[in-house]
N, C-alpha and C positions, 0 to 999 in steps of 0.2 A: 718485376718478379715478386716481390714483397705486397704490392697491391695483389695479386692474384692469390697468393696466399691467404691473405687476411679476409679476401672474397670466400674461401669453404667454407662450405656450409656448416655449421657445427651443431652435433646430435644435443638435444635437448635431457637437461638432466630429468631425472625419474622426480614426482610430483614431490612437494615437500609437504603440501597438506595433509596432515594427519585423517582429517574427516574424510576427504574425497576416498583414499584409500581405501580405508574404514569401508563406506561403503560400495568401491567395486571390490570388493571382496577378492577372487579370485582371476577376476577378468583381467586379461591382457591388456599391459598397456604399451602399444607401440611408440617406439622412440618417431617423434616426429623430427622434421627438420628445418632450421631454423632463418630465418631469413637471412641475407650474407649481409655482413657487418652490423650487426646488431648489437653486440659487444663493442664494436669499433665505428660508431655514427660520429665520431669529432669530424669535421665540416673538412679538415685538411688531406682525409681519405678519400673525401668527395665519393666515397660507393654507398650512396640511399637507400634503403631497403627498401622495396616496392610495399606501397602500404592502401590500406581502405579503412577507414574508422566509419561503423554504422550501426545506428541505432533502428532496435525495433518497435514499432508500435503497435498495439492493437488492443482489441475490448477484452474483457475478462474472458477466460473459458476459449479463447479462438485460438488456442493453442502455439502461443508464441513460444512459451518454454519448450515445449516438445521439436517444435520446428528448430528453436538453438542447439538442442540436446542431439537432432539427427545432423548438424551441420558439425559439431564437434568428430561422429563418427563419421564423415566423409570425409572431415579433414584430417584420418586415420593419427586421431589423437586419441582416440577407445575402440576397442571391438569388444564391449561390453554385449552382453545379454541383450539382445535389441527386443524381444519380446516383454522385458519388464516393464512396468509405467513405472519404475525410481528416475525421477526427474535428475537431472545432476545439477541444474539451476537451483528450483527450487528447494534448499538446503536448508531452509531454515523452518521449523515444527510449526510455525503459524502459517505460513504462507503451504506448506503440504496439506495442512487441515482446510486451510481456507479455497485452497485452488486458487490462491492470486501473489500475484507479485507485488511485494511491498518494498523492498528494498532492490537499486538496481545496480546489477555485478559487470565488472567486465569479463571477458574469457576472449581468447584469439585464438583463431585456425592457419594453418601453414596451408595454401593450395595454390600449386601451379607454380610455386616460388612466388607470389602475395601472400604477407602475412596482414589478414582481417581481424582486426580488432568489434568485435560484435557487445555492444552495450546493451542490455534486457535490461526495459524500462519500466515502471509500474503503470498497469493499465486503469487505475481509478484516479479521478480527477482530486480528489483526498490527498493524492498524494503527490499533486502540483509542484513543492516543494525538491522534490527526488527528478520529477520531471524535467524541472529546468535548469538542474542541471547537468541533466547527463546526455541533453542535447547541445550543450555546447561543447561538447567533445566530439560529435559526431560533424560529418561529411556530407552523409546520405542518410536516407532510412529508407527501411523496407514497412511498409504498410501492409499490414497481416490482417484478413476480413474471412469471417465468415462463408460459405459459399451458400446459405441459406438465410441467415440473419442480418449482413451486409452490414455497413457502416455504422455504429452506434454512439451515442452520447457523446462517450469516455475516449474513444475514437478519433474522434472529431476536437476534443480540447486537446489533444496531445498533438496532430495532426498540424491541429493551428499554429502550436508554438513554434513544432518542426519547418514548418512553411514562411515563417514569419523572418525566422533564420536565417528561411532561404537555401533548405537541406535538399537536395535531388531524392524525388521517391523510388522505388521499385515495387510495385503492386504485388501483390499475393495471395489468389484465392482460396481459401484452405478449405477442407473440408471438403472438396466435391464430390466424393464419394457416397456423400448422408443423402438418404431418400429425401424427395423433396427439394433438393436444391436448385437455384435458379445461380449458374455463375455469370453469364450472360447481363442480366439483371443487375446482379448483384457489381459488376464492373462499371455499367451506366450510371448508379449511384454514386460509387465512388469517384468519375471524373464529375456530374454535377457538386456533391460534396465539393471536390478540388475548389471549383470556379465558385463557390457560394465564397471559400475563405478567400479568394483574390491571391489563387498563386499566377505565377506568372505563366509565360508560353513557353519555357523549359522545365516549368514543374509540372506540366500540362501533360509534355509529351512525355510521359511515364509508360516503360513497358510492363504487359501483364505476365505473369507465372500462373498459371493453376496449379494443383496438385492436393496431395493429402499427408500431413509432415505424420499424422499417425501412422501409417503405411508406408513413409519414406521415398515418397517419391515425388519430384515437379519437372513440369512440361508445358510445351507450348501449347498444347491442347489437351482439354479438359475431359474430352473424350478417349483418351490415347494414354493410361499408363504406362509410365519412362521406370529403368531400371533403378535409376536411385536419383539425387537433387541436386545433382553436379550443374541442370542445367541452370538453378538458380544461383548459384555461385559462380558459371560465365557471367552471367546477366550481371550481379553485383560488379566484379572485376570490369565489363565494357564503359556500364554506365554510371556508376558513382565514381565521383573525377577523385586522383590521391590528392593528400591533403601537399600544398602547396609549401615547400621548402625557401623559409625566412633566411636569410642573412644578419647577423648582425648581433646587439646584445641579448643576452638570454631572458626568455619570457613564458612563463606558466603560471595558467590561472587556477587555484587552488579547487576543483569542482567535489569533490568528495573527501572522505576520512576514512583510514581502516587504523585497527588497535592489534597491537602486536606486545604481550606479556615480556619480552625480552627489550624490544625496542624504541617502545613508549606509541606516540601516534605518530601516523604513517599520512604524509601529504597525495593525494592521488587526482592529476590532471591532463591536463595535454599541454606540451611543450608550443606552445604558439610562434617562436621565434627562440633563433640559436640554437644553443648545445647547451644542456644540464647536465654536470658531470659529476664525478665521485669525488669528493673532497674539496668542490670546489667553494669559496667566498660566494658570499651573496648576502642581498638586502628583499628581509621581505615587507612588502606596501602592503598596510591592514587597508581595513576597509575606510575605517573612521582618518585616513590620509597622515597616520604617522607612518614612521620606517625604523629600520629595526636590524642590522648586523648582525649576522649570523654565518653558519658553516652548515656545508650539505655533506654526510657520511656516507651513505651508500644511494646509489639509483638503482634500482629494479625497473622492467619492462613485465608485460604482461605475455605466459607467456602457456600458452593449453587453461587449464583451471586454475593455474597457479602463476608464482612470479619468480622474474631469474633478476639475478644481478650483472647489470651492466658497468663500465667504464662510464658509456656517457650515452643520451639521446640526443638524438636530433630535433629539428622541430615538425610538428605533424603526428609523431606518433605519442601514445599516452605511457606515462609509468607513474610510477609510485617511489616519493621520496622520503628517507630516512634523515633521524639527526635533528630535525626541527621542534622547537619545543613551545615557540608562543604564538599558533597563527589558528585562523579560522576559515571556511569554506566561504570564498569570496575573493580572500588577498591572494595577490600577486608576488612571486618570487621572480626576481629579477634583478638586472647587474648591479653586481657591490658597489661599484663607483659613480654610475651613473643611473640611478634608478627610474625606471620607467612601469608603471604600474595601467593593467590592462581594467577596461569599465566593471565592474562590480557586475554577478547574477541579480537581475531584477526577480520579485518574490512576489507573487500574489497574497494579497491579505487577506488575514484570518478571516474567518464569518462565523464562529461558532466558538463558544466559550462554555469552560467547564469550572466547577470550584474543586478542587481535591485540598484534602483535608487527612490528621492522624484517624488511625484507627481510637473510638473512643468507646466505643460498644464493649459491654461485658466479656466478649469473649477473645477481648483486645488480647496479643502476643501469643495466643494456644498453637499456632500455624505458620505464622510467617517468623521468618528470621530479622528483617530489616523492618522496625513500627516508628522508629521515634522521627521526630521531624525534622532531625541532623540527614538521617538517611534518606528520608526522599528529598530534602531539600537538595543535596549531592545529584541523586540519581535523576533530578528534572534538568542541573545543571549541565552534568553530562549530555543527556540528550540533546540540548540546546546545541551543543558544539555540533554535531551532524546532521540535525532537522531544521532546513530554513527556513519552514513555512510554520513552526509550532513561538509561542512565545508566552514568558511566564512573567506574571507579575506578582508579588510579594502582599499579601494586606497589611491592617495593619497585627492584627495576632501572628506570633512566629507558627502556628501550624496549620495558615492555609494560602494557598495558593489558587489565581485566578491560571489557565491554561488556557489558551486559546489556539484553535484551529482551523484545520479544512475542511473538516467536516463532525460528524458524529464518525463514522469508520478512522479515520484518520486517530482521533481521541483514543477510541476502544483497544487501537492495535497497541498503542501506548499502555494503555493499563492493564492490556491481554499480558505483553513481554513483563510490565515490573512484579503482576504476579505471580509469572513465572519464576525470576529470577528471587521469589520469597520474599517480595515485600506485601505489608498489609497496609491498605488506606482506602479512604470513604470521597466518594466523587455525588457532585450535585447534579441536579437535571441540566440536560444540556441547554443552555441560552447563545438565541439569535444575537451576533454583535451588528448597531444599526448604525447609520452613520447618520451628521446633520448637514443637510447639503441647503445651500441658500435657506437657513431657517425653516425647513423641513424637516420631518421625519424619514428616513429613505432606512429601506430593510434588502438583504441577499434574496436575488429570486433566483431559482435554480428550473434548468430544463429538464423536464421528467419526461422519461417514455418508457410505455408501459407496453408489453407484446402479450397479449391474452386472446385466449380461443373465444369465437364472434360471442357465444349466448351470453358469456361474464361483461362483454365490453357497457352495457350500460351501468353496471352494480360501482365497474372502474369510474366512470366519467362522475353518475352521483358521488362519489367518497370522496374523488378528488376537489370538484368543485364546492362541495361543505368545508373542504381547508381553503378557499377563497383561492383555487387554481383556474387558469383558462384556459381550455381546449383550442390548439394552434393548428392541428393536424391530424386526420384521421385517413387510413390506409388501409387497404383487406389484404393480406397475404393468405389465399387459398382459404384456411381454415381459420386463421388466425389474424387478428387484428393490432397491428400498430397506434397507438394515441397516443400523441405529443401534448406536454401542455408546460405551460408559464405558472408553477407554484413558489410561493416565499418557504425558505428556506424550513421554518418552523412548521410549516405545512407539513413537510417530510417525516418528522422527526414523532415514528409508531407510526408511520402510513405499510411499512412495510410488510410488518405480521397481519395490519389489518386485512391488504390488498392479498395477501396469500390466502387467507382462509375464505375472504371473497369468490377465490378463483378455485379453492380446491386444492391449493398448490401448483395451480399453472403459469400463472402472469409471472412474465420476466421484468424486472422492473432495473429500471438504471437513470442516474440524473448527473446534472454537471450544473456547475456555477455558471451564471448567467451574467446580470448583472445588479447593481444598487437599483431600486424602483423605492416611487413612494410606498410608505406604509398601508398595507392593503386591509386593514380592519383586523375586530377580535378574531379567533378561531378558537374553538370550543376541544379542549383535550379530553384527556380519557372522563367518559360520563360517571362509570361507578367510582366508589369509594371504596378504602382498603378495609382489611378483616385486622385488626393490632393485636396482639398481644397484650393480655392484661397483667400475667406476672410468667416469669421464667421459670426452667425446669424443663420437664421429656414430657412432648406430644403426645399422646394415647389413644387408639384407634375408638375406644367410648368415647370420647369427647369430641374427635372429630366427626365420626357417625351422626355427632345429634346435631350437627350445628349445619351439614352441609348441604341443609334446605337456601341457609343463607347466603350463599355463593359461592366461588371454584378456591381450593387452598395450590398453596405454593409448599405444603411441605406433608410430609411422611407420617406416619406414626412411628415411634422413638428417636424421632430428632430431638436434638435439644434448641430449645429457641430460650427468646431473655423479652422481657416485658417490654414495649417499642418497638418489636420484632413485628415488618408489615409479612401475616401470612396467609393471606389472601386477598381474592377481589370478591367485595359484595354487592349483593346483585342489585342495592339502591345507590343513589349516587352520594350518604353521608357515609363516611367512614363508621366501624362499627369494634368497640374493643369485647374479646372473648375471650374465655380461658379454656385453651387447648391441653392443659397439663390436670387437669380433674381428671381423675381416675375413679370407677365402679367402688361405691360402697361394698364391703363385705358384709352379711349377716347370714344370719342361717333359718331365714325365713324365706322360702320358695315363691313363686307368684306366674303365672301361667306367661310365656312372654318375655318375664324377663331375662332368658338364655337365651336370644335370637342372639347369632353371629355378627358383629360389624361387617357392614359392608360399604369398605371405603375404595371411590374413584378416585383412580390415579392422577397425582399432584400434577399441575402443570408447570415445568421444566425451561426456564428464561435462560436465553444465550446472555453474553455480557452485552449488545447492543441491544437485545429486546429490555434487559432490565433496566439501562439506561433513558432507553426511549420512553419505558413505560411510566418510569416515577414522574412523582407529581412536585411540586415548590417546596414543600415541607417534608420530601423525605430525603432518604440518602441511599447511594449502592455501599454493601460494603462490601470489600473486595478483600480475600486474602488467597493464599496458593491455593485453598482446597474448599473454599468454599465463596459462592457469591450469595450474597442477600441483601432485601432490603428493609428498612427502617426508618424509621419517623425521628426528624431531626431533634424530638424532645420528648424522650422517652418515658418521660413518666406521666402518667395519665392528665394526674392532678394537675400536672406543672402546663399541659400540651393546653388542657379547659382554659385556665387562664389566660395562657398567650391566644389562643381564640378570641377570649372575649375580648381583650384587650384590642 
């Protein structure tokens, strides 16, 4: 009797997250229901809650957030506005701008009495670090492709790891409703893809979904819209096996971190083995093999967008623990008395290094809130505790920092978010990290493919191969052309703005780490040279008017800029210093001519990766909340001559 009690299902409270709220605004939110003893998983109830942990992968753009965002409203956890594109994933202001996932969340759905735990995982290989760990919480994955552009890059690394794992997939063609799509095709892809990475003869037999998550709907046929996606949520429920129910002492590997202003940090993994309960002792195993005594205060489970508090997990399913105060993403919480510590996340290394540095520039503190080198020293350490793939080194001056990563993207999102959050500092050109393998030079070569309409594909192959790239693979789709090639990482880095205006703005371009290769020779970077600053002060549409025979500027008339300030590219390849703050003589003598109107073209406009890719050895980005620029690491003319000569 008491067992059968404790079996009701119990209604899920109303969300605690303030944001989510926030924005469904007025939408209903249905009480969903919650899987039976979830509150009560101690192993002596013996009643399991029926479980799926799964992760999703796919390439940027192929709509994996939207396909999670309609599975949340099948599993009558919203009956929001289904007409809006407000992602409920993507919640955070960079990833809505950017259209990618950089951070990856869990959320669960209640369907059929299976509660699915659904991890959304970042689709750039930049963000490796996020990747691998958030497939070891997962069971299964669902592979989300394109139904015109098929299997890509970014894809394909995330793919690997999941398969390496050993994660059952569930295929998923999206998009087949876009003119032009071959799903068909685009399936035969994906099971060669499968057999290139050596998965096995049960990751082989992978069933397919078609459908279109923008339209809400998946089916066994591609020709045949179904009323909504319920059929790929059987699919998930037959064929990703529940996670396997451990006996014995408690074991959870620490895979992620959330911060909470009341409760400090918040441990978030999957229960590998035993029961983790509320109050209970434990010993957490760091990574470097000390151990450490301590107490657990609350367990939460995951549970709609938000988190509930439990009694206790079981093992297989993931939650989020309170109370812990000295561990990092890697250690193991496990039994106080007998501790047994699970293998550590392996990390891919860095291959791209950046210098950041104080703001030193004239117009150092007007903008940001946080400059001095207490504060970002803090705010790089922080990040450290959440990003395993980023890593800082110290020089020897207290305000600079060496920062190393996954990529240039991986870098940018970093100093996108700290300038958001009001800090100012200056970052160097990004540098390739090489390695010495048997008394050799060995540099990062990365897989590039480039999808450009046919008449641009020669302009592509020329650009690429002047960065000492090799053409691996070439393919027609209809109108448009596929090119694969083997470039060194530095290759990359400004291939991108180049390759767009190449094309018009057509070529889709995407790469992933390959691997270490000998050093492939010089590669010749940007050919012109900058326009400097010779003294500070406001720009003046006279002075710019007279000078812009000599190349394209980077800034406005009545800006303020400061002498070192790079504000332009000049059209030869020595750098050229001007002064943009002359302003028109007054006199009161007339001259036929000289009242012609300025007529100045519009400044050209660097994202934070274009400016970073763009500078050169000797200059700097500076970075603050409201403004990016760049600058010559020795700002004053005199002083720049001499280190020249020197």
């Amino acid at each position: 009797m008491l067992r059968d009690l404790l079996c009701i299902p119990l209604a899920l409270h109303t969300l605690a997250d303030a944001q989510v709220r926030r924005r469904l605004g007025n939408a209903q939110i249905n009480l969903a229901f919650r899987s039976p003893c979830t509150n009560f998983a101690n192993s002596k109830h013996n009643c399991m809650p029926d479980i799926r942990n799964i992760a999703i992968i796919a390439h940027v753009d192929h709509g994996k957030t939207t396909l999670v965002d309609k599975m949340l409203y099948a599993g009558n956890l919203f009956r929001a506005n289904q007409q809006t594109n407000d992602l409920m994933l993507d919640n955070n202001d960079l990833e809505r701008e950017r259209g990618i996932t950089i951070l990856s969340k869990n959320v669960s759905i209640n369907y059929k009495g299976t509660k699915i735990n659904i991890i959304d995982t970042p689709g750039h290989s930049d963000f490796g670090g996020e990747v691998e760990r958030v497939l070891n919480m997962a069971d299964g994955c669902i592979l989300l492709v394109d139904a015109f552009e098929g299997p890509m890059p970014q894809t394909r690394f995330v793919l690997q790891k999941a398969l390496q794992i050993g994660l059952k997939p569930v295929v998923v063609v999206n998009k087949v409703d876009k003119p032009n799509c071959r799903p068909e095709e685009v399936y035969e892809m994906v099971f060669d893809l499968m057999c290139d990475l050596d998965a096995t003869e049960e990751q082989l037999d992978f069933p397919v979904v078609y459908g279109s998550a923008k339209n809400g709907w998946m089916g066994e046929d591609y020709n045949t819209p179904t009323e909504d996606i319920t059929y790929l949520l059987d699919k998930i429920i037959e064929v990703i096996p529940a996670p396997v129910h451990r006996e014995g002492t408690p074991q959870l590997l620490i895979t992620s971190l959330d911060y909470s202003n009341y409760t400090g940090r918040i441990a978030v993994g999957r229960v590998h083995r035993g029961t983790i309960a509320k109050g209970m002792n434990c010993t957490i195993a760091h990574r470097d093999g000390t151990f450490e005594k301590t107490k657990i205060k609350e367990v939460h489970t995951f549970e709609g967008m938000g988190r509930q508090e439990a009694e206790a997990v079981s093992s297989g399913d993931l939650c989020a623990v309170i109370g812990l105060e000295n561990f990092e993403i890697g250690d193991t919480i496990c039994d106080f008395e007998a501790p047994e510590p699970l293998p550590t996340i392996a990390i891919d290394e860095p291959t791209m290094s950046m210098l950041f540095t104080i703001n030193d520039s004239p117009f150092f503190g007007k903008e940001g809130k946080f400059c001095t080198s207490r504060h970002i020293n803090d705010r790089l350490d922080k990040e450290l505790e959440k990003d395993l793939a980023l890593r800082v080194e110290k020089t020897e001056g207290a305000d600079r920092w060496i920062v190393s990563g996954r990529g240039v993207l991986h870098l940018s999102v970093l100093i996108e978010t700290m300038r958001r959050e009001g800090y100012e500092l200056q970052v160097g050109q990004p540098q390739v990290i090489y390695k010495d393998i048997d008394g050799e030079r060995h540099e990062p070569i990365e897989e590039l493919t480039i999808n450009v309409p046919e008449e641009f594909a020669s302009k592509m192959i020329d650009m690429v191969t002047r960065r000492k790239g090799e053409m691996t693979s070439m393919q027609s789709l209809g109108d448009r052309v596929d090119i694969e090639f083997d470039i060194p990482s530095r290759g990359i880095i400004g291939l991108r703005t180049n390759v767009l205006t190449a094309s018009q703005g057509e070529a889709i371009m995407a790469h992933r780490f390959k691997s270490y290769q000998p050093y492939k020779g010089d590669i010749t970077r940007r050919q012109n040279g900058s326009m400097v600053a010779l003294e500070g002060g406001t720009a003046f549409a006279y002075a710019i008017d007279h000078l812009q025979d000599r190349g394209k500027f980077f800034i406005s008339p009545q800006d303020d800029v400061y002498a070192g300030q790079v504000v332009g590219e000049h059209v030869h390849d020595k750098d050229l210093v001007i002064n943009v703050t002359k302003a028109k003589q007054l006199t009161n003598m007339r001259a036929s001519g000289a009242d012609d109107k300025a007529r100045i073209i519009p400044p050209i406009v660097f994202s934070l990766e274009e400016t970073l890719e763009y500078i050169k050895e000797d200059e700097y980005v500076e970075v603050t909340p409201k403004s990016i620029r760049m600058r010559k690491v020795i700002l004053d003319h005199l002083a720049r001559k001499r280190a020249n000569r020197e």
